[in-house]
C-alpha positions as CSV (number, residue, x, y, z in Angstrom):
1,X,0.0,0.0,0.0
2,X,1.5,3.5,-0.5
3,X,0.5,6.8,1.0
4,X,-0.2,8.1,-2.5
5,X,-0.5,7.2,-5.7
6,X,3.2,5.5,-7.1
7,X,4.3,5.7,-10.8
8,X,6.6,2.8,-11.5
9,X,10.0,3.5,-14.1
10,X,11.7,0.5,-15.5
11,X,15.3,1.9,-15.7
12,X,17.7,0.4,-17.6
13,X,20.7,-0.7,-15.1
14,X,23.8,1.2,-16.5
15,X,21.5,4.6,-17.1
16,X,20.7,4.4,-13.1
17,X,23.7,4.0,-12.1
18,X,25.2,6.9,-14.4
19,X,22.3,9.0,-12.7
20,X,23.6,8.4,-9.3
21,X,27.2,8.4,-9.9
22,X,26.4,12.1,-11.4
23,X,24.0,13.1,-8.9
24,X,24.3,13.9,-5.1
25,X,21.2,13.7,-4.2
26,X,20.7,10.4,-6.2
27,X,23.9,8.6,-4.5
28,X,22.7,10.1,-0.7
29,X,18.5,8.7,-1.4
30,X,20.4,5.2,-2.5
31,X,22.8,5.2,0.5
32,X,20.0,5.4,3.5
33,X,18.6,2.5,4.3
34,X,14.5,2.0,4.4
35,X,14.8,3.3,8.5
36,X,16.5,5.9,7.5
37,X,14.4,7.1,4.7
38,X,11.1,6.6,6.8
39,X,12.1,9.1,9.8
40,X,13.0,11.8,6.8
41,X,9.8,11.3,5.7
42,X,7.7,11.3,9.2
43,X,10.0,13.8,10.1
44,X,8.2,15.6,7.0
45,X,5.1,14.5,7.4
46,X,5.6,16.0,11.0
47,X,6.7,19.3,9.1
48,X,3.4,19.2,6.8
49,X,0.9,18.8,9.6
50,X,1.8,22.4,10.3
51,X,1.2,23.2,6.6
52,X,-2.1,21.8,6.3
53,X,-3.8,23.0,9.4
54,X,-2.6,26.0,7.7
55,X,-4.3,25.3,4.2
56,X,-7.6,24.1,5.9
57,X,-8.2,27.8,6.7
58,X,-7.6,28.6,2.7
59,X,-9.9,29.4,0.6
60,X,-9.6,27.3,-2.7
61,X,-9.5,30.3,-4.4
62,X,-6.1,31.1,-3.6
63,X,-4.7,27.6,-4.4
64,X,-6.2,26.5,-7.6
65,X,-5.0,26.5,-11.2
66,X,-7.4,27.3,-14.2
67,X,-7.7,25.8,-16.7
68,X,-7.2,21.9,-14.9
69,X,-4.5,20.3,-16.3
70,X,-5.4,17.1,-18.4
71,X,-3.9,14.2,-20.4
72,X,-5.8,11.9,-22.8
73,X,-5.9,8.2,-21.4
74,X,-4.9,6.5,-24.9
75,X,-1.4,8.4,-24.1
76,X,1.9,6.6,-22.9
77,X,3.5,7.2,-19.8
78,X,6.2,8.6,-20.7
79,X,4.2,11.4,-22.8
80,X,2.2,11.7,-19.2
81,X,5.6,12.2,-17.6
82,X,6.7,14.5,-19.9
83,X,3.4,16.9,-20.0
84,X,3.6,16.9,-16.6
85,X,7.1,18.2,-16.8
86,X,7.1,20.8,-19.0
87,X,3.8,22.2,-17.2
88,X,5.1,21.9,-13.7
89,X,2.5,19.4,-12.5
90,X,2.2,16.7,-9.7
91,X,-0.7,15.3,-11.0
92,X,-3.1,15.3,-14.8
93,X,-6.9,14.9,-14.8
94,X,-7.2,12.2,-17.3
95,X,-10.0,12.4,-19.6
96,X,-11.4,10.3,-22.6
97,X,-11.2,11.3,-25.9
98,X,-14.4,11.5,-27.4
């Protein structure tokens, strides 16, 4: 079970490797163990409580981007991946062509 919803990559071995032999933060996520990667993340979980009681005084209003952002559901991940990129999103409304 995850806390939210997962996206899966299949990585080809040699690429990952190149990304964390290149990258800092890459080489420090892969060098924690599970224990270790769970308090960071309660600890920021912890960290976001404050946050949200925060946000459940907001008005939508203020939060919100128009138009939604949406993807077509007969597109590939990786196009998904890539939209979502470019446009700075977390998350696509997917929608049915019709």
């Amino acid at each position: 079970m995850t806390e939210e919803d997962t996206l899966l990559y299949c990585i080809d071995r040699e690429a990952l490797l190149e990304v964390i032999t290149e990258s800092e933060e890459a080489e420090a996520f892969f060098a924690q163990t599970a224990a270790q990667r769970l308090k960071k993340r309660m600890e920021k979980f912890s960290d976001d409580a404050v946050v949200s009681s925060t946000l459940m005084n907001t008005q939508v209003e203020h939060v919100y981007h128009t138009p939604a952002a949406t993807i077509d559901m007969k597109l590939n991940i990786q196009q998904t991946a890539q939209q979502m990129t470019e446009q700075g999103y977390s998350c696509l409304v997917v929608t049915k062509a019709r």
